[in-house]
N, C-alpha and C positions, 0 to 999 in steps of 0.2 A: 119855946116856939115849937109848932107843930108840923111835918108836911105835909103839903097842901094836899098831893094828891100821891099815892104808894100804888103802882099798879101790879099784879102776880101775875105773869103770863103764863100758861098752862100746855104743856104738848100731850097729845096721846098718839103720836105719830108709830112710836118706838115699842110701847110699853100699852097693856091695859089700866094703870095706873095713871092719873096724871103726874106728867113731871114739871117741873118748875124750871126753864131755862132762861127767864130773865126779868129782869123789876127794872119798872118805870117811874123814876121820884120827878116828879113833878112840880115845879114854883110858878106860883103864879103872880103876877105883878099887876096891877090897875093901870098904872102908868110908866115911866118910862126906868126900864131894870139897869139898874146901878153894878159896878163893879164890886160893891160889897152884895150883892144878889148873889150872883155867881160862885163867893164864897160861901157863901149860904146854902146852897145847893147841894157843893160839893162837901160838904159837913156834913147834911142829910144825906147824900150819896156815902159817904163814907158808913156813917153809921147803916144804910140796908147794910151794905158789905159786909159789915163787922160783924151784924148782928142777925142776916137771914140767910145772906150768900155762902155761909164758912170764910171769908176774908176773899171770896174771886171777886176782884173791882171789872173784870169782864162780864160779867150778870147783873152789871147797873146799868141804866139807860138814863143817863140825869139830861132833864129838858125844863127848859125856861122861856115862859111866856109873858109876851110884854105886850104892854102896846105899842112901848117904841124903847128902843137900843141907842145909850151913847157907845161913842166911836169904843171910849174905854171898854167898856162892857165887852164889846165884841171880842176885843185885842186878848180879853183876860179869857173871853170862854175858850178861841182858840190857843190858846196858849196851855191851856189847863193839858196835864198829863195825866190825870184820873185815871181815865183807858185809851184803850185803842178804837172805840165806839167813839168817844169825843164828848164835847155839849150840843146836844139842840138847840136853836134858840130859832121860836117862834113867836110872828107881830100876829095880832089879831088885826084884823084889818074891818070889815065891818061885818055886819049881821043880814044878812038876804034870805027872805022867805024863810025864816026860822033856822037858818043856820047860821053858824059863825064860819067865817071863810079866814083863813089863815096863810100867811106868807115864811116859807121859810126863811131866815136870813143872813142863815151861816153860809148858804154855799153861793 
Protein backbone atom coordinates (compact mmCIF):
# COMPACT_ATOMS: atom_id res chain seq x y z
CA UNK A 1 0.00 0.00 0.00
CA UNK A 2 0.77 3.58 -0.72
CA UNK A 3 0.29 6.90 1.28
CA UNK A 4 -2.29 8.79 0.26
CA UNK A 5 -0.94 12.07 0.64
CA UNK A 6 3.22 12.78 2.13
CA UNK A 7 3.27 16.47 2.74
CA UNK A 8 7.33 18.43 3.22
CA UNK A 9 6.73 21.52 4.95
CA UNK A 10 9.45 23.97 4.30
CA UNK A 11 10.78 27.14 6.61
CA UNK A 12 13.18 29.79 5.56
CA UNK A 13 12.33 31.74 8.51
CA UNK A 14 15.91 30.94 10.19
CA UNK A 15 18.14 30.04 7.40
CA UNK A 16 18.57 31.06 3.52
CA UNK A 17 18.04 27.47 2.92
CA UNK A 18 14.91 25.71 3.11
CA UNK A 19 14.50 23.62 6.16
CA UNK A 20 12.22 20.88 6.59
CA UNK A 21 10.54 21.04 10.11
CA UNK A 22 7.64 18.66 9.60
CA UNK A 23 5.59 16.08 7.32
CA UNK A 24 2.05 15.61 7.02
CA UNK A 25 1.01 11.75 6.19
CA UNK A 26 -2.23 11.86 5.28
CA UNK A 27 -5.14 8.84 4.96
CA UNK A 28 -7.71 9.20 3.21
CA UNK A 29 -11.01 7.10 3.70
CA UNK A 30 -14.41 7.38 1.31
CA UNK A 31 -16.41 6.36 3.91
CA UNK A 32 -16.47 5.65 7.40
CA UNK A 33 -12.40 5.11 9.05
CA UNK A 34 -12.16 1.91 10.88
CA UNK A 35 -9.87 1.31 13.81
CA UNK A 36 -7.65 -0.68 11.54
CA UNK A 37 -7.25 2.88 9.58
CA UNK A 38 -5.56 4.39 12.33
CA UNK A 39 -3.13 1.64 12.46
CA UNK A 40 -2.55 2.15 9.11
CA UNK A 41 -1.57 5.56 9.45
CA UNK A 42 0.58 5.17 12.13
CA UNK A 43 2.67 2.61 10.08
CA UNK A 44 2.89 5.16 7.31
CA UNK A 45 3.74 7.70 10.24
CA UNK A 46 6.16 5.54 11.43
CA UNK A 47 7.76 4.78 8.36
CA UNK A 48 8.24 8.94 7.36
CA UNK A 49 9.93 8.83 10.79
CA UNK A 50 12.14 6.16 10.18
CA UNK A 51 12.99 6.93 6.86
CA UNK A 52 12.88 11.03 6.42
CA UNK A 53 12.75 12.45 9.90
CA UNK A 54 16.18 10.58 11.27
CA UNK A 55 13.73 8.59 13.67
CA UNK A 56 11.98 12.30 15.37
CA UNK A 57 8.20 10.93 15.52
CA UNK A 58 7.79 14.72 16.65
CA UNK A 59 8.23 15.98 12.77
CA UNK A 60 5.07 13.63 11.76
CA UNK A 61 1.75 15.17 11.58
CA UNK A 62 -0.43 11.84 10.91
CA UNK A 63 -4.05 13.01 9.97
CA UNK A 64 -7.03 10.89 8.88
CA UNK A 65 -9.94 11.85 6.79
CA UNK A 66 -13.33 10.32 6.73
CA UNK A 67 -16.38 10.76 6.08
CA UNK A 68 -17.57 9.55 9.08
CA UNK A 69 -15.75 8.11 12.49
CA UNK A 70 -16.88 5.08 14.52
CA UNK A 71 -16.77 5.64 18.28
CA UNK A 72 -13.85 2.95 18.13
CA UNK A 73 -11.80 4.86 15.73
CA UNK A 74 -11.78 7.84 17.73
CA UNK A 75 -10.99 6.01 21.08
CA UNK A 76 -7.97 4.46 19.11
CA UNK A 77 -6.70 7.74 17.53
CA UNK A 78 -6.69 9.36 20.84
CA UNK A 79 -5.24 6.91 22.60
CA UNK A 80 -2.42 6.59 20.05
CA UNK A 81 1.05 7.73 21.68
CA UNK A 82 3.02 8.27 18.30
CA UNK A 83 3.62 11.94 19.49
CA UNK A 84 2.90 14.53 21.44
CA UNK A 85 1.20 16.34 18.21
CA UNK A 86 -1.43 13.49 18.40
CA UNK A 87 -3.88 12.29 15.33
CA UNK A 88 -6.08 14.56 13.30
CA UNK A 89 -9.10 13.25 12.33
CA UNK A 90 -11.13 15.05 9.94
CA UNK A 91 -15.05 14.52 8.50
CA UNK A 92 -15.62 15.96 5.21
CA UNK A 93 -18.76 17.21 5.44
CA UNK A 94 -19.92 18.57 2.07
CA UNK A 95 -18.66 20.38 -0.98
CA UNK A 96 -19.98 24.36 -1.42
CA UNK A 97 -19.02 26.38 -4.22
CA UNK A 98 -16.12 24.29 -5.00
CA UNK A 99 -14.80 23.85 -1.88
CA UNK A 100 -14.69 20.98 0.55
CA UNK A 101 -15.62 22.18 4.07
CA UNK A 102 -14.26 19.97 6.77
CA UNK A 103 -15.04 19.39 10.39
CA UNK A 104 -12.63 18.65 12.91
CA UNK A 105 -13.55 15.78 15.12
CA UNK A 106 -10.91 15.13 17.58
CA UNK A 107 -11.39 18.14 19.77
Amino acid sequence: KNIDILVFHKNFRYTSVPLRYKYSVVELKKDEALPKDVSQLLRYSLWVSGRLANGEAEMIQPILIAYNFSDETIKKAKASDFNERGILLFRYKAISEGKIIFENVGE
